[in-house]
FILOGU-243791 format. One record per residue (C-alpha): residue in three letters; x, y, z. Coordinates in steps of 0.2 Angstrom, whole numbers, padded with zeros to 4 digits, always signed. Example, Ala and Ser with C-alpha at 12.3 -4.5 7.8 and 13.67 -1.06 7.14 Angstrom:
2
ALA+0062-0022+0039 SER+0068-0005+0036 
***
This chain:
577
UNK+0000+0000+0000 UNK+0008+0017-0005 UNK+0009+0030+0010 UNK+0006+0046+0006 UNK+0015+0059+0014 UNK+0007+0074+0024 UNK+0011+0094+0017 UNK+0026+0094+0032 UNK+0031+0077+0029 UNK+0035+0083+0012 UNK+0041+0102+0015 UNK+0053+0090+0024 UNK+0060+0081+0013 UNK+0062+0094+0002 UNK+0071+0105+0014 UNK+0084+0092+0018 UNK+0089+0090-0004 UNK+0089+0107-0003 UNK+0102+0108+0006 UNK+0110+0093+0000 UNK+0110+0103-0016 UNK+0114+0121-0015 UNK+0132+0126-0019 UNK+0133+0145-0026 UNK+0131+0162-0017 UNK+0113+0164-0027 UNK+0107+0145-0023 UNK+0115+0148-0003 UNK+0107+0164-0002 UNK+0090+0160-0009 UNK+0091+0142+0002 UNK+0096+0153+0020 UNK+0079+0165+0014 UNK+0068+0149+0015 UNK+0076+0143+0029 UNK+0072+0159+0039 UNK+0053+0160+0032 UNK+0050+0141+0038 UNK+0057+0143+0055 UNK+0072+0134+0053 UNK+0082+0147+0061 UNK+0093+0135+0070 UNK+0097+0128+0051 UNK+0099+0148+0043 UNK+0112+0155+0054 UNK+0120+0137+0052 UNK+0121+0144+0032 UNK+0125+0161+0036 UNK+0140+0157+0046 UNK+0147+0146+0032 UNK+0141+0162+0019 UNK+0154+0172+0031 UNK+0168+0159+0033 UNK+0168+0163+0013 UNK+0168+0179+0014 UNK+0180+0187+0000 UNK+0192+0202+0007 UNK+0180+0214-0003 UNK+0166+0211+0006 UNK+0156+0196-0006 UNK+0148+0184+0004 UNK+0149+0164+0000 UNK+0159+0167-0015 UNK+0166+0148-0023 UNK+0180+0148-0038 UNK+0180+0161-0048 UNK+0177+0180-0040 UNK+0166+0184-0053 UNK+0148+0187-0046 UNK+0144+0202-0040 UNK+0124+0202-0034 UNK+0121+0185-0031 UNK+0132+0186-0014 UNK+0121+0199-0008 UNK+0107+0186-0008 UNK+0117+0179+0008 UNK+0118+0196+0017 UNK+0100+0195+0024 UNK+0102+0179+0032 UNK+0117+0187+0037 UNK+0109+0202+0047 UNK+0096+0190+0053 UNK+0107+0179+0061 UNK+0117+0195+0071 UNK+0101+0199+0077 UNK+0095+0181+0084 UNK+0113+0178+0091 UNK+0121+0195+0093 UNK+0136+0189+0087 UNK+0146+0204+0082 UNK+0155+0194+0067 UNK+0139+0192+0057 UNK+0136+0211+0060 UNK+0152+0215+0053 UNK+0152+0204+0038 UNK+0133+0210+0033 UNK+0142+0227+0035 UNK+0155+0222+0022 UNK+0145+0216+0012 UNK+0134+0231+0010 UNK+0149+0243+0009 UNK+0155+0232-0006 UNK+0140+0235-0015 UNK+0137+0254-0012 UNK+0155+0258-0014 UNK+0164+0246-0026 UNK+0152+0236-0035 UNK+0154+0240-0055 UNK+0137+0250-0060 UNK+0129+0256-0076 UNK+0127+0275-0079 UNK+0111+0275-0072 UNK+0116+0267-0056 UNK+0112+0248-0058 UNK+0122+0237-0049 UNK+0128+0225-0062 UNK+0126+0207-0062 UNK+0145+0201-0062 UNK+0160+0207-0067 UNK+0163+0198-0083 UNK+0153+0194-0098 UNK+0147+0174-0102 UNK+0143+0177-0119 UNK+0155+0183-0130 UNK+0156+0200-0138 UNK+0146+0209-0125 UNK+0153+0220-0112 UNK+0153+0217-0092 UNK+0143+0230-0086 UNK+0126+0219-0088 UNK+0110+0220-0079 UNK+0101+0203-0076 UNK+0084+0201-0069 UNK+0089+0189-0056 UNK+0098+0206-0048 UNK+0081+0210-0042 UNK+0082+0196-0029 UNK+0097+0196-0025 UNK+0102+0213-0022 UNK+0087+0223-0015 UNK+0079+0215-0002 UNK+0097+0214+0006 UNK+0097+0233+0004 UNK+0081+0236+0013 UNK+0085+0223+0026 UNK+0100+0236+0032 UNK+0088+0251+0029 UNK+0094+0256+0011 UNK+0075+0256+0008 UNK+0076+0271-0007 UNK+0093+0264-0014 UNK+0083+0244-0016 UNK+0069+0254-0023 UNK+0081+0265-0034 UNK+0090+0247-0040 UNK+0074+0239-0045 UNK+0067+0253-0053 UNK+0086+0253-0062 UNK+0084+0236-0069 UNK+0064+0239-0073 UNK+0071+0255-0084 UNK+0082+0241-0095 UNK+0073+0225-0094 UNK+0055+0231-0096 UNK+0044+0225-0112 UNK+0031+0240-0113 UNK+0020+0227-0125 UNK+0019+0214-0112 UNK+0023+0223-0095 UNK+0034+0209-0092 UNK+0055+0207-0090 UNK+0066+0202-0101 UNK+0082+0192-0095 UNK+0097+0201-0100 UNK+0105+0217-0104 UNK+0121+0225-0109 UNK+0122+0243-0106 UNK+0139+0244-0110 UNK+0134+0241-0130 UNK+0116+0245-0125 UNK+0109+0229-0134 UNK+0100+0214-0125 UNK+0112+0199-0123 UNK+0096+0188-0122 UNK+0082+0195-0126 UNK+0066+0183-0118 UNK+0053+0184-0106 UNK+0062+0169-0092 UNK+0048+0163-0083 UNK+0060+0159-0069 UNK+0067+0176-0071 UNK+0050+0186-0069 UNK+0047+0173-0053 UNK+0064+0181-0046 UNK+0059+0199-0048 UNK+0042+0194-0041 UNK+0049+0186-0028 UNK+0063+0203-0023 UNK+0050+0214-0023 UNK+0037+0205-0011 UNK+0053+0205+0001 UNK+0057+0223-0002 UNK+0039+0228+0002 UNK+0038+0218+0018 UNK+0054+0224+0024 UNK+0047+0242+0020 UNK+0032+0241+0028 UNK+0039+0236+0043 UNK+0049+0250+0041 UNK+0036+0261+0040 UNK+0039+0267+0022 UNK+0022+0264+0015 UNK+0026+0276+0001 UNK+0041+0264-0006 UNK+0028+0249-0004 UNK+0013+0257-0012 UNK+0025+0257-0028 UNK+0032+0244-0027 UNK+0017+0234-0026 UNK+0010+0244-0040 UNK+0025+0236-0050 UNK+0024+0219-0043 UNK+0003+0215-0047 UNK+0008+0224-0066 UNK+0021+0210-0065 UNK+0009+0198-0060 UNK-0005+0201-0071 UNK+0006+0201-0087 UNK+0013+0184-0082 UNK-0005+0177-0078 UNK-0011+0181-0096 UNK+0002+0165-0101 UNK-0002+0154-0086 UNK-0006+0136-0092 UNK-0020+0126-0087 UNK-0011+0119-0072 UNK-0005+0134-0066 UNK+0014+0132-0074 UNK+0021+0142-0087 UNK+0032+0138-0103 UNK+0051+0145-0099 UNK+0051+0158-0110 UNK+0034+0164-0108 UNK+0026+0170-0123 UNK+0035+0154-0134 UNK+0025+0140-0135 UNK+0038+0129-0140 UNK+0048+0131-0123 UNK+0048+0119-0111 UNK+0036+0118-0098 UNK+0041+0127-0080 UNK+0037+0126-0063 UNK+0052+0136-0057 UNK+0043+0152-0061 UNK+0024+0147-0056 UNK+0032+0142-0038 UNK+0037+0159-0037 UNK+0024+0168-0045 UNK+0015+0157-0030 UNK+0027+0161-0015 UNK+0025+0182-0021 UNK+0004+0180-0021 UNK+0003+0169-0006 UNK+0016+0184+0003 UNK+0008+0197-0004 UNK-0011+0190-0001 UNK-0005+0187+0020 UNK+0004+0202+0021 UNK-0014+0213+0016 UNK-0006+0221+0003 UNK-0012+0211-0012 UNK-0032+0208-0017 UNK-0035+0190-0010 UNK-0043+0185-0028 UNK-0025+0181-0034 UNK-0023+0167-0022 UNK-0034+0154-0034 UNK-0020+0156-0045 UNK-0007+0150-0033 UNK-0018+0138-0027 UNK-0016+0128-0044 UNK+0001+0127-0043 UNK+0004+0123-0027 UNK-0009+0107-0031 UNK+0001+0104-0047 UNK+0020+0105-0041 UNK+0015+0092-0025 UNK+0015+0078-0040 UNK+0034+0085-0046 UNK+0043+0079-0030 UNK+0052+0062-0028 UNK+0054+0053-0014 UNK+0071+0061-0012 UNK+0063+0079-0012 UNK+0069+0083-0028 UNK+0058+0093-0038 UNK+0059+0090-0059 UNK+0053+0100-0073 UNK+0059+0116-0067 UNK+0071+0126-0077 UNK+0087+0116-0073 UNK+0104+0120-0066 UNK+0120+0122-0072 UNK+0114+0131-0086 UNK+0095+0136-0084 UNK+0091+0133-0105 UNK+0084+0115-0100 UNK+0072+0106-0090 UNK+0080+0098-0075 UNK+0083+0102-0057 UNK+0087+0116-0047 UNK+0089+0120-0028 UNK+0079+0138-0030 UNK+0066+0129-0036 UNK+0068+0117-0020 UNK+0068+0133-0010 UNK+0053+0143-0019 UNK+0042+0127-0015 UNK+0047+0130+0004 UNK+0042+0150+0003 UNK+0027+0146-0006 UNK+0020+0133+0007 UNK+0027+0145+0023 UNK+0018+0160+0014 UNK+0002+0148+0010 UNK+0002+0144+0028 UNK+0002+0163+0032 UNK-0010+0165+0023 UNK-0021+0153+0028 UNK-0018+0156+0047 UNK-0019+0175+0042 UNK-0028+0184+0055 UNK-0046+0188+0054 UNK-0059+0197+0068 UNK-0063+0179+0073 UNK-0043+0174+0073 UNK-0042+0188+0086 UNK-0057+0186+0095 UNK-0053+0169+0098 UNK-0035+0170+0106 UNK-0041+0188+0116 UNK-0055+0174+0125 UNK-0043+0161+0129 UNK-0029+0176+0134 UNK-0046+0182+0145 UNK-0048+0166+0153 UNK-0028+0163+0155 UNK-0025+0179+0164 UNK-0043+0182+0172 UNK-0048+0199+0180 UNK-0056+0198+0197 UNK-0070+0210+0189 UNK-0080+0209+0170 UNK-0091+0220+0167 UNK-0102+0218+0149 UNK-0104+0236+0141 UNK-0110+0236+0123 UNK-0099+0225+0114 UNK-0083+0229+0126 UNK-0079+0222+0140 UNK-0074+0231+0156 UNK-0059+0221+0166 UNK-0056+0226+0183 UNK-0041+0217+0196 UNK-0036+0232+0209 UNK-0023+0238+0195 UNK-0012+0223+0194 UNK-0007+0222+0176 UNK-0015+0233+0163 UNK-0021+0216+0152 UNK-0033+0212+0168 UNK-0038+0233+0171 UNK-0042+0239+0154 UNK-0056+0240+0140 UNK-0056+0225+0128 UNK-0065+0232+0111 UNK-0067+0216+0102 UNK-0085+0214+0100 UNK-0098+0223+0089 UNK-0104+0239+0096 UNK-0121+0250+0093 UNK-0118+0265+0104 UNK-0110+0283+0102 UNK-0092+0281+0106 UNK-0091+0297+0114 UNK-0106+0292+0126 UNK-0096+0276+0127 UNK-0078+0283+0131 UNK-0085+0295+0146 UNK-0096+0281+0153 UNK-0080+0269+0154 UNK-0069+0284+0161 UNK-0084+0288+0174 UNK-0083+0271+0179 UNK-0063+0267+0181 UNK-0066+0283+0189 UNK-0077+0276+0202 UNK-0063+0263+0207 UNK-0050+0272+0208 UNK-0041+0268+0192 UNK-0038+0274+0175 UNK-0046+0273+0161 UNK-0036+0259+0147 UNK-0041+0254+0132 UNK-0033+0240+0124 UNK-0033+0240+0104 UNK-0029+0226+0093 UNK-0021+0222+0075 UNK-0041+0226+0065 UNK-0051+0235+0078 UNK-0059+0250+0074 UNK-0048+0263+0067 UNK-0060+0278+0072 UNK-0060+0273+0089 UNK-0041+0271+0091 UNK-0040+0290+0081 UNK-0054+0297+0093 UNK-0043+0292+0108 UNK-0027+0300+0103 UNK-0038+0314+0099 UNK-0046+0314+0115 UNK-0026+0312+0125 UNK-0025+0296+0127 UNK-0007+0288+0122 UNK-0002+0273+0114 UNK+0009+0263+0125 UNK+0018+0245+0127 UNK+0014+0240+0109 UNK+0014+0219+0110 UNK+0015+0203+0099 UNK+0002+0188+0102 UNK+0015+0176+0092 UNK+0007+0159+0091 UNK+0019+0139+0087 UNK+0008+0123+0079 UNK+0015+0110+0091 UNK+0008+0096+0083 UNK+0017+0082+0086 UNK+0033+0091+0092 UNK+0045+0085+0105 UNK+0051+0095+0118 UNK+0066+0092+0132 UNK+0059+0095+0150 UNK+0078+0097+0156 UNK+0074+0092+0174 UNK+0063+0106+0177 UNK+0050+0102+0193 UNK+0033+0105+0184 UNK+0017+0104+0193 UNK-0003+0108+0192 UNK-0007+0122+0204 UNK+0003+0136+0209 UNK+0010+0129+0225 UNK+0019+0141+0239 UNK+0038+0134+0233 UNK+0033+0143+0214 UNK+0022+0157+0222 UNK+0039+0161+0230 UNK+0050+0160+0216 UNK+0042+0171+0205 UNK+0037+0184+0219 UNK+0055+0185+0220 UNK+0059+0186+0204 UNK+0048+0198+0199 UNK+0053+0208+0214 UNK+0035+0210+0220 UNK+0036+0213+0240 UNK+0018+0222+0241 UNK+0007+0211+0252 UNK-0011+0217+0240 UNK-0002+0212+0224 UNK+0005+0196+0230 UNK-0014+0193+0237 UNK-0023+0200+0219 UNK-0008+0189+0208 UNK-0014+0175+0219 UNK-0031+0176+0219 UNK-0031+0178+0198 UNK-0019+0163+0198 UNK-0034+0153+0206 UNK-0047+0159+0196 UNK-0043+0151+0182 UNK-0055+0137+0172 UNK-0045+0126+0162 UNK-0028+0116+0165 UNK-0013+0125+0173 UNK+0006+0119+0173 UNK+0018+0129+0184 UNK+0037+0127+0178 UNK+0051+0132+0188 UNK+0071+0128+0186 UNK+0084+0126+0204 UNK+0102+0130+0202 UNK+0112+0127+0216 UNK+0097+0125+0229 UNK+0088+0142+0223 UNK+0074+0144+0211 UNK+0083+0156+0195 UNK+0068+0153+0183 UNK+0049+0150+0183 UNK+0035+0153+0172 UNK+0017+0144+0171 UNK+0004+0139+0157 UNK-0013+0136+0154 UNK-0022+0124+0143 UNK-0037+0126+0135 UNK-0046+0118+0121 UNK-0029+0113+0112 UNK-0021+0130+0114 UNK-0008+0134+0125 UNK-0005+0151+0132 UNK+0013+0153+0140 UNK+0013+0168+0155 UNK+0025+0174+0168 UNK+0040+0169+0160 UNK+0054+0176+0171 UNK+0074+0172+0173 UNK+0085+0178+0190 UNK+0094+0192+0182 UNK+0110+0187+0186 UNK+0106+0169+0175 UNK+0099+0177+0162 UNK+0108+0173+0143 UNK+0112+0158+0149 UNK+0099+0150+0141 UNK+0087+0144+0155 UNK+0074+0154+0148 UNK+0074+0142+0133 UNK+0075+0126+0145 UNK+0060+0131+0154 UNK+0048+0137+0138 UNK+0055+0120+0131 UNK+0049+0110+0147 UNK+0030+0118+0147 UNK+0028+0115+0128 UNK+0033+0096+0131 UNK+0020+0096+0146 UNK+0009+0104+0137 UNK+0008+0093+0121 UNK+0006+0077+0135 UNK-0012+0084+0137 UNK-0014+0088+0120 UNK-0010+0104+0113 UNK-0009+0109+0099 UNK-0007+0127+0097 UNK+0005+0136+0108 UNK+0002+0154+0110 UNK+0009+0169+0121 UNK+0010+0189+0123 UNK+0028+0197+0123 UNK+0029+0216+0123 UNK+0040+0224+0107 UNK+0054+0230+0116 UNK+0060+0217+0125 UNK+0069+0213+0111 UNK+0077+0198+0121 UNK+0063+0187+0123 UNK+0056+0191+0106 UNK+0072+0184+0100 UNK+0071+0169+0110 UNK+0054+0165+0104 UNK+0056+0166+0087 UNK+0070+0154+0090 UNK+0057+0142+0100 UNK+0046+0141+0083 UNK+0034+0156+0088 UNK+0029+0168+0073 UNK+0020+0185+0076 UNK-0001+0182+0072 UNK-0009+0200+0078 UNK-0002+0218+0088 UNK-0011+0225+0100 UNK-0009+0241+0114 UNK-0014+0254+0125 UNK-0023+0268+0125 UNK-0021+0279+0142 UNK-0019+0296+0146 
***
C-alpha cells in the first residue's frame, strides 16, 4: 500500500535535498531565505555562518571559484543580518556590514546606477557592465533589510528601466548597457518569478519600516508583473520557460514563485486575496513533481537554466510558497483575534468583568493593565463618545484609570478618537502563536506541577521583585481563578529557584505567561529550558497550538521566541492618558 506523505512530511524532505544541493552564493542565499521563512532558524544561521567563513576580502559573501559574481552574494547578506540579530554575534554584524559597503562603494554599476550582475561577460562580444533580472532578488531585499529602503527601490526601478517589455509589461532576462543591446532578449519565466519574488521581500521589509510610500510602488509594480505573467499561465498553473514561446519547455520554477509572491503578498494585506486561486493551482500541481528524495523536476534546470531539470531555487521557492500559503491561511481575521483575546481572557482572568455594549470592562485592583483595561473586540451599537466617558466615569469610580486596549483590526476611528481625546499609545505587543503538533520538547529536569504551590508562588514573587502584600494577594487570587488546565514550571540552580514561568491549557491552545529568569542567569539559556519544558507538558495533554504575549521592546525574549518556533499572528496596545 503506497503511504502518502502529509504537506510537512514533504516540506521535509524537500528541505533536507535542498540543502543537500545548493552550492553558489545565489542557490545559498536564496536556500538561507527559505530557511528563515520556515522557521528553521537554527538551520539559517547554520548557512549564514558558512556564507561568512567565505567571505571574500571585498566584502562578497559565500563566494566559490571564480570571484566573478557580484549580486548573487548579496542574496546571503540578509540571512546574514538575521542571524546577528537572533545571536548578537558581532561577526555576522560586521560581515553584513561588508557586504553592503561592497556593494554601495565598489560594485561595478551602469550609468544610471544599476548594480551590475558580475564582473565579466558569459557570452562573447558583449561587455561586463550587464543587468540581469535575477539582480532583483538578490540585491534589493538585502538593501532594505539594512535600511537602504530608497537605494533597493532605486536598484529595482534601475533594472525595470532596461529590462522592461512595454507590449507585455513583463522582463526580459538580460541586458548589456555597456553596448546597449539585449544579450538575451526573452521573457524567463523563472526570471520574472525572481523579480516577483525581490519585490514582495522589499515591500515587507518596508512596511515594517514604515515606508508605505516605497511599498505602495512597489506593489503597483509587482501586481503589473503579475498580471502580465498570468495572461500565459497554463492550465495547471505552470508556465512555458520563455513565456510567450510555446515551444519552450514547460516550468514550474517560475509558477512556484509567482506562487510564493501572491501567497506573501495576499498574508501580508497588501495584495487583493482574488489572486490566491492562482497560486492555489500550482501549489496542487507542483506536489506531483517531488520524488521521494525531495527533488523537484521539470523546473528550469541547473547548471545552465536553458533546460528542464533540477534546481535548488526551485527546492527553495516550493518552501516560501507553502510557509507563505500557511500565512495565509492562518492570516488573522476578527474571529482569529477574538478567539485567542478569550482564551488570553480566561488565562489571565480579572477579578471583575463588566459587559458594556460589545466591550468588556476588566477590573483586578490595577495589577497588570491586560486584567484593568477595556477590551474592544466585539460589535458595538452606541455613540463612542457616550461610550468613552461612561468607561472613564466608571474606572473613575474605582479608583483607576481609564485603558483601552486595541488590537491588530479593531476599529480605526475609535483608536483615532482616543489620541484625539489624550490618550497615548503605549507598550505595543506581539500575540506570536507555534503549531505543536506532534513536536517533541526536552523537559531538562525542570519540577513541573498543576497548581501554583507556595515553593513557585515564592519563586516568582521574588523574581519579579513583587514585595507588596495586596499584589501578591490579587496575583494569587487571579492565579486561582482560572477554568482550564494549569502547569507551573520552575528551574533550581544550586538549591535556589533562578527561573519560573506557568501555562494554561485550553481547548488545544496553550497560552505561556509569567516567564521570568534571576537576572543574574539570564543569557544563559534557562529561559529556553523552561519554555521548552512547558511545551513538552503541554503537548502530554494535548495541545496543539501554543500561544503567548511578549511586549515589542523586549527585544530579548522576542528573540528567544522566534528561535522556539513562535511567529508574530496580531499587535495590540494601549490607549491611556
Amino acid at each position: 500500500m503506497m503511504q502518502v506523505m502529509t504537506m510537512k512530511a514533504k516540506t521535509e524532505i524537500v528541505k533536507s535535498a535542498m540543502l543537500a544541493v545548493q552550492r553558489y552564493p545565489w542557490e545559498q542565499g536564496v536556500c538561507a531565505q527559505a530557511l528563515w521563512e520556515l522557521g528553521d532558524t537554527d538551520a539559517a544561521v547554520a548557512m549564514a555562518h558558512d556564507a561568512m567563513l567565505r567571505q571574500q576580502p571585498d566584502g562578497r559573501l559565500a563566494v566559490i571559484n571564480e570571484n566573478i559574481a557580484v549580486t548573487d552574494p548579496a542574496a546571503n547578506g540578509e540571512a546574514v543580518w538575521r542571524a546577528y540579530e537572533l545571536t548578537g554575534d558581532e561577526r555576522f554584524r560586521e560581515s553584513a556590514e561588508r557586504m553592503l559597503d561592497y556593494l554601495l562603494h565598489t560594485a561595478p554599476r551602469t550609468d544610471n546606477g544599476a548594480v551590475c550582475h558580475n564582473e565579466v561577460s558569459f557570452h562573447e562580444g558583449f561587455s561586463p557592465r550587464q543587468v540581469w533580472v535575477d539582480s532583483i532578488y538578490m540585491l534589493p531585499p538585502f538593501l532594505a533589510v539594512m535600511g537602504r529602503n530608497d537605494e533597493a527601490l532605486a536598484q529595482i526601478e534601475s533594472c525595470m528601466s532596461y529590462l522592461r517589455d512595454d507590449a507585455t509589461g513583463l522582463l526580459f532576462h538580460i541586458y548589456d548597457a555597456g553596448s546597449g543591446r539585449f544579450v538575451r532578449r526573452k521573457l524567463w519565466a523563472t526570471g520574472n518569478g525572481w523579480a516577483l519574488m525581490g519585490i514582495g521581500r522589499v515591500i515587507d521589509t518596508c512596511l515594517e519600516a514604515g515606508r508605505r510610500d516605497i511599498a505602495d510602488r512597489l506593489t503597483e509594480y509587482g501586481t503589473g508583473i503579475l498580471d502580465a505573467m498570468l495572461k500565459y499561465q497554463l492550465p495547471d498553473g505552470r508556465f512555458h520557460d520563455i513565456l510567450d514561446d510555446e515551444g519552450s519547455f514547460v516550468d514550474g520554477a517560475g509558477a512556484m514563485m509567482m506562487a510564493a509572491f501572491v501567497y506573501r503578498g495576499v498574508a501580508g494585506g497588501w495584495l487583493d486575496g482574488e489572486y490566491a486561486h492562482c497560486a492555489d493551482v500550482v501549489l496542487g500541481t507542483m506536489e506531483k513533481y517531488v520524488d521521494r528524495f525531495g527533488i523537484i523536476h521539470e523546473v528550469c534546470g541547473c547548471p545552465h537554466f536553458v533546460d528542464s531539470g533540477t534546481s535548488a531555487e526551485s527546492m527553495a521557492a516550493y518552501l516560501m510558497m507553502h510557509a507563505h500559503y500557511r500565512r495565509m491561511a492562518n492570516r488573522c481575521s476578527g474571529e482569529t483575534v477574538r478567539l485567542f483575546e478569550e482564551l488570553s481572557f480566561n488565562s489571565h482572568p480579572s477579578l471583575h468583568t463588566e459587559h458594556y455594549d460589545g466591550w468588556l470592562l476588566r477590573y483586578a485592583d490595577g495589577y497588570t493593565s491586560r486584567a484593568n483595561s477595556v477590551s474592544v473586540i466585539y460589535p458595538s451599537s452606541l455613540d463612542y463618545q457616550e461610550k468613552i466617558e461612561e468607561c472613564e466615569r466608571r474606572y473613575a469610580s474605582g479608583g483607576l484609570p481609564c485603558i483601552f486596549k486595541i488590537t491588530d483590526g479593531a476599529d480605526e476611528r475609535l483608536d483615532r478618537l482616543l489620541e484625539e481625546r489624550g490618550y497615548g499609545r503605549f507598550t505595543p505587543t506581539d500575540l506570536m502563536t507555534m503549531d505543536i503538533t506532534d513536536r517533541q520538547f526536552e523537559r531538562c529536569g525542570c519540577i513541573i506541577t498543576d497548581r501554583a504551590d507556595e515553593a513557585w508562588l515564592d519563586a516568582y514573587f521574588a523574581l519579579e521583585g513583587y514585595t507588596d502584600d495586596k499584589t501578591k494577594a490579587t496575583a494569587a487570587r487571579m492565579l486561582n481563578m482560572i477554568n482550564a488546565d494549569t502547569l507551573y514550571c520552575r528551574i533550581e540552580h544550586e538549591g535556589q529557584s533562578i527561573a519560573c514561568s506557568s501555562a494554561v491549557i485550553e481547548r488545544g491552545y496553550m497560552a505561556l505567561l509569567n516567564v521570568v529568569v534571576d537576572e543574574q542567569h539570564r543569557g544563559m539559556g534557562w529561559g529556553r529550558k523552561l519554555c521548552r519544558a512547558l511545551l513538552s507538558a503541554a503537548v502530554d495533554k494535548g495541545a496543539h497550538t501554543a500561544y503567548l504575549q511578549v511586549v515589542q521592546s523586549n527585544t530579548a525574549a522576542v528573540k528567544l521566541y522566534e528561535k522556539l518556533g513562535y511567529r508574530k499572528l496580531y499587535s495590540y496596545w494601549y490607549r491611556k492618558k
